[in-house]
C-alpha positions, -999 to +999 in steps of 0.1 A: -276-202+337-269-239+328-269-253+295-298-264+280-323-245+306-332-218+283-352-232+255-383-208+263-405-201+229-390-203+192-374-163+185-375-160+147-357-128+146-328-142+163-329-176+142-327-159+111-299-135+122-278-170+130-286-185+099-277-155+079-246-151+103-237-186+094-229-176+056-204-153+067-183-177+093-199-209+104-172-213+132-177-178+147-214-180+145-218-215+165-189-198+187-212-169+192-242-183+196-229-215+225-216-185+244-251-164+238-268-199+250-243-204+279-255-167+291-292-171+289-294-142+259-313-167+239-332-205+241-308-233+231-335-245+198-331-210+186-295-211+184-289-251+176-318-249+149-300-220+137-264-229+134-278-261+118-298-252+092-278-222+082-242-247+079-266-272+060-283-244+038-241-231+033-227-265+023-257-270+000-251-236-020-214-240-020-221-277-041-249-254-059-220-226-065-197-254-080-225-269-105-233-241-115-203-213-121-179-244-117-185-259-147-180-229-167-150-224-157-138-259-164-148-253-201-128-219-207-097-235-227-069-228-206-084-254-181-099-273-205-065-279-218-054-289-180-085-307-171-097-330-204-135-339-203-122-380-199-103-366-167-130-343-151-156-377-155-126-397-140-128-373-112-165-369-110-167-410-109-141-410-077-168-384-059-194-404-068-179-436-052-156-426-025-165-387-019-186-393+011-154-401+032-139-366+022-173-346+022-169-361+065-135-351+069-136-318+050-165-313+081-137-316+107-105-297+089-104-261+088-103-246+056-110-277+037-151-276+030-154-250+008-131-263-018-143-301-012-181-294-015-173-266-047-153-294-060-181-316-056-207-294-078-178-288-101-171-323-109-205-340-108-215-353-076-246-372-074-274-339-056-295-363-032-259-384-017-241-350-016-272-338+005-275-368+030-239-370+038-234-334+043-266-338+067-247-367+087-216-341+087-234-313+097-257-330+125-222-345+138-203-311+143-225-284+148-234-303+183-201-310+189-185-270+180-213-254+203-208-280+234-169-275+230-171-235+232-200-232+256-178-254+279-145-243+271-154-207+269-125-179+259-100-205+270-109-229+237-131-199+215-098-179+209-074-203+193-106-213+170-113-180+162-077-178+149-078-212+130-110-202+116-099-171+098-117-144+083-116-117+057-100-117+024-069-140+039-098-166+043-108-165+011-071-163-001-068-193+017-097-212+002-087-204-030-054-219-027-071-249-009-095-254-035-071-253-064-051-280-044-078-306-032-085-301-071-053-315-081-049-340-053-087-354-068-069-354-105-043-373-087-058-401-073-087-409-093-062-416-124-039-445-132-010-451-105-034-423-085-017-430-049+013-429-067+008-400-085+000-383-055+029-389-037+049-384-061+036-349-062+040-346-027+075-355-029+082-329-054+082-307-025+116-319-009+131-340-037+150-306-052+163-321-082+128-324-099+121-290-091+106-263-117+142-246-138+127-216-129+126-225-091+157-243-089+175-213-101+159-183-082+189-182-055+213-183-086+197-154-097+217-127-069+250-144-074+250-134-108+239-101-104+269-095-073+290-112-100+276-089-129+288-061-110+320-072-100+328-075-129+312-047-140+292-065-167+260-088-173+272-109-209+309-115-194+301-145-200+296-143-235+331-140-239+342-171-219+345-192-257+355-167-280+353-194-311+316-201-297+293-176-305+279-160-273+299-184-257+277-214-262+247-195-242+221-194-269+220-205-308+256-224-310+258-253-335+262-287-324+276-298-354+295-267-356+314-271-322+322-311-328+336-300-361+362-283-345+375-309-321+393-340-330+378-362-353+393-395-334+373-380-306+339-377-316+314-396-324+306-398-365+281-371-375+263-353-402+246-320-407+214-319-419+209-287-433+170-274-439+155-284-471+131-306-490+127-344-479+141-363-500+176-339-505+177-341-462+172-379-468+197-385-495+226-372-478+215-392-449+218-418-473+250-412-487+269-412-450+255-444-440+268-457-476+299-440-476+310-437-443+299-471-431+273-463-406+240-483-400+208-481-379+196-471-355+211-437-359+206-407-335+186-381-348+184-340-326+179-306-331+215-289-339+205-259-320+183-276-287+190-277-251+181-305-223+177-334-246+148-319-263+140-337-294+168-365-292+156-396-310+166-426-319+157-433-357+162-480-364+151-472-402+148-450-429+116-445-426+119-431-388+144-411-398+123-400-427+090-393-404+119-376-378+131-348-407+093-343-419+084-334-384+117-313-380+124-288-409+153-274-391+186-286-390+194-319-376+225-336-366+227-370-373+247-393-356+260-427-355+248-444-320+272-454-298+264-483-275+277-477-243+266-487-222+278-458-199+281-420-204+297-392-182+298-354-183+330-342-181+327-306-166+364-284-177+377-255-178+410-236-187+421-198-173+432-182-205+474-183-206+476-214-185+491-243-202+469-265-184+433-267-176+414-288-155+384-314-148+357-293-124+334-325-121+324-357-137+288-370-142+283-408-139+247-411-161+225-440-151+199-448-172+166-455-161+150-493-167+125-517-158+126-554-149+095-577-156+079-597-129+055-613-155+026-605-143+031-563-139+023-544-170+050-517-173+031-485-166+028-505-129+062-511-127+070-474-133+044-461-109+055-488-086+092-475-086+100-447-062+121-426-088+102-435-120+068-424-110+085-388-105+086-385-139+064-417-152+044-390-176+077-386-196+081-422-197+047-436-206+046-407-234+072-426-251+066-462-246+045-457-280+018-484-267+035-504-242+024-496-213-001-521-206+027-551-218+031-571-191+070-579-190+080-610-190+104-621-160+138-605-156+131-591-189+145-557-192+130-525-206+150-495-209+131-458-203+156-435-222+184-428-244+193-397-241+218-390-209+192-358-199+181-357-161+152-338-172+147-370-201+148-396-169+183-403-165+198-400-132+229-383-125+256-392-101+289-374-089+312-393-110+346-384-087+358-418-085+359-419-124+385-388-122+420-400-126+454-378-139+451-396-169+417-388-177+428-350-168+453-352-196+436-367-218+403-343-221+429-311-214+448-324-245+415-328-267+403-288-256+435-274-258+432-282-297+399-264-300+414-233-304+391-206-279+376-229-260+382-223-218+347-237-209+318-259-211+311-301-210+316-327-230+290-354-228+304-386-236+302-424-237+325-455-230+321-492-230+349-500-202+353-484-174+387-492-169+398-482-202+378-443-195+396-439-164+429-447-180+419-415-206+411-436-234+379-457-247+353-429-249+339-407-279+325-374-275+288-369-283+281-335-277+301-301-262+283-274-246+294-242-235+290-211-211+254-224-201+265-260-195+259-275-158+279-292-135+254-320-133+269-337-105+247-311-086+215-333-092+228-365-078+200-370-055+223-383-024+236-345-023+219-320+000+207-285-017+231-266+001+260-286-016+247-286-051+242-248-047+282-245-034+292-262-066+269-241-090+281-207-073+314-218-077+312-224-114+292-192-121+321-178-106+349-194-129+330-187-154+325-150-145+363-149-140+370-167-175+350-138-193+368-114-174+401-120-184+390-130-222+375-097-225+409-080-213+426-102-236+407-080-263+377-105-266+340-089-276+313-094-254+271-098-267+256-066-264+226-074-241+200-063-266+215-089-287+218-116-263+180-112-261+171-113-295+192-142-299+176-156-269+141-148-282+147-163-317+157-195-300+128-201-281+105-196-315+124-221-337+130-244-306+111-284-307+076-286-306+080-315-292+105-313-259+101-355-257+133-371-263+137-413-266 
């Protein structure tokens, strides 16, 4: 029979079972019903009326759901925490002004209108404009779903079905989709929003902002294979025997500059733990006696990827640095630059010689004024800086609305961390013989040392590559990284090549240390050790 010929008498049985049906799978009911219509079972108002007021009745509940279980669950504190009253009425404001366009589109994307309209309870949109556009959305598709199946039949119901899901994977799915039309909401509706969303976005594909955790996952079997190679999980432990645990967790900073050559390093002091003014007087005493000045460098002597580095231009920063730091800080004096490298080596135990794995190049991360841009725009404008402009604004201690004045430059960072903002660079070209020599001279004299980085700077560049020029500001050990791996011009597979390869040395190192009669970290220990570190590490993980 044709469409639209059986419309005889109003069945309400059959009009409640759609609008009931329609709570369960709006797609598969208007499915159903344009192919019930198509075959004369029932009228064509039955059905439409149906379809429509049940999808209008759903979307209305779902905003009703949102309002009011929605909010509750925005004020229990671990999403309070996340979600900050000022951002949820940010949010709410955006769904109020520009929510309509989404409440339409939501209407046409599979998967998308139960977390749009929940969203829209959740954060506050306005009842009566929710219900008319939702109306406009509904009268708009339901016509359009049931003319497209009743047409189309099997051919087009079949792949809709599929889209459409069903079960608990649907809801799975919603779940996930409601959690992320959440954050891309948070996203735009704040400062630099279209920014800040793609820079989200981008996290996807730009690898070297990825999650530790993530970025190490396929790290995680090579060690294993390598554990049991050689037939033992702390192996590494034993790669610096005169580091303890091999510079994985708890080695001193101080400790391990102390014990390389003083024309090498950059002037430092230990600040041991103790009361204020003690911590301050020695400070006192090595800028008297030793000649330094401010600004000073100020960090954690046990702390790992920049954490806590800060530059101190008075006493009384350094003084409101030690109060917020009762641990023990290594002071040092700061040395200008304007470039720094990380110098990746290593040494096979017996070998006379040892050798450069990789070189860093560090570039630090700045803005130029435009006068007329404040600087939070010119980060959020940049294509690097807004992927980590939440770092940077944090420290900008209230400048983020100065407008910069033209070709005036503001730099984000100081400390040569990628995860602090700096970007990192495969420094090959920097490699030279000399420099070889120079750094295998300055390790060989730190007697059970075989591997690990030194971070250092230079002020010519000419000079470095000719072994000479540079000071050493800090030495890491069995956990250092080739950094080179992050320069952002590398693909993954590459960076992963060169981090297998120096899990392996390192592995191999160990090895022969331990035959060598070196002791290895029990792995109970190791833990503790590891455990203990993470309590007494920084509060605060922002570094200047």
């Amino acid at each position: 029979m044709a469409i639209g010929l059986v419309t005889e008498g109003f069945a309400w049985s059959h009009w409640w079972a759609i609008v009931f049906c329609t709570f369960a799978s709006e797609d598969g009911t208007c499915i159903a019903t344009a192919l019930l219509i198509r075959d004369g079972k029932i009228g064509l108002l039955t059905g439409f009326m149906g379809c429509f007021i049940g999808i209008y009745l759903g979307d209305l509940l779902l905003w009703w759901f949102g309002y009011a279980f929605g909010r509750r669950a925005l004020a229990i504190p671990a999403v309070a925490r996340r979600l900050p009253r000022r951002r949820i009425e940010q949010m709410g404001a955006w769904i109020n002004q520009r929510g309509w366009k989404a409440v339409l589109a939501s209407r046409f994307l599979p998967g998308t209108r139960l977390p749009m309209y929940v969203a829209a309870g959740m954060l506050g949109a306005r009842p009566g404009r929710f219900a008319v556009w939702t109306l406009l959305a509904v009268a708009l598709w339901t016509p359009l779903v049931m003319w497209v199946a009743a047409v189309g039949g099997s051919g087009v119901t079949g792949p809709l079905r599929k889209l459409a899901g069903s079960g608990w994977l649907g809801v799975l799915a919603a779940t996930i989709a409601l959690l992320i039309g959440l954050r891309m909401i948070e996203l735009t509706c704040t400062a630099g929003g279209r920014a800040r969303l793609i820079a989200g976005v981008s996290r996807l594909w730009r690898w070297e902002f990825w999650p530790v955790w993530l970025f190490y996952l396929p790290v995680v079997p090579w060690v294993s294979l390598l554990a049991l190679r050689y037939r033992g999980l702390t192996i590494p432990t034993a790669a610096n025997p005169s580091i303890p645990h091999g510079g994985i967790v708890g080695e001193s900073k101080f400790d391990i500059l102390s014990r390389l050559p003083g024309e090498w390093v950059v002037p430092s002091k230990l600040l041991p733990p103790g009361d204020i003014d003690s911590r301050m007087q020695l400070l006192a005493e090595a800028v008297r006696n030793q000649g330094w000045s401010y600004p000073l460098i100020l960090k954690p002597d046990f702390g790992e990827r920049g954490a806590g580095v800060r530059m101190a231009h008075s006493g009384d920063e350094a003084r409101e640095y030690l109060e917020r730091n009762s641990g023990r800080v290594c002071a040092q004096v700061y040395h200008p630059g304007p470039f720094e490298a990380g110098i990746f080596y290593y040494r096979l135990p017996g070998e006379a010689r040892g050798s450069v794995f990789s070189i860093t190049d560090k570039h630090f991360p700045a803005v130029t004024g435009d006068g007329q841009s404040t600087v939070k725009e010119l980060i959020w404008r940049h294509p690097r800086y807004r992927m980590q402009a939440g770092r940077f604004l944090a420290r900008l201690n209230g400048q983020a609305d100065r407008v910069l004045e033209r070709d005036k430059c503001l730099r984000l960072a100081v400390a040569g961390n990628h995860c602090q903002g700096a970007m990192f660079r495969d420094g090959g070209h920097l490699l030279t013989d000399a420099l070889e020599q120079a750094v295998d001279r300055i390790a060989r004299q730190f007697p059970g040392f075989c591997f690990g980085r030194f971070d250092v700077r230079y002020g010519d560049v000419e000079a470095f590559r000719a072994g000479g020029g540079f000071s050493i500001v800090e030495l890491n050990g069995a956990t250092s990284e080739s950094t080179n791996i992050y320069d952002p011009s590398w693909p993954l597979w590459r960076a992963y090549r060169v981090l297998f390869a120096q899990w392996s040395i390192l592995f191999r190192i160990g090895a022969i240390n331990r035959r060598l009669g070196a002791a290895t970290t029990p792995v109970t220990t190791l833990a503790r050790h590891v455990l203990a570190c993470y309590r007494r590490r920084m509060v605060d993980p922002l570094s200047d």
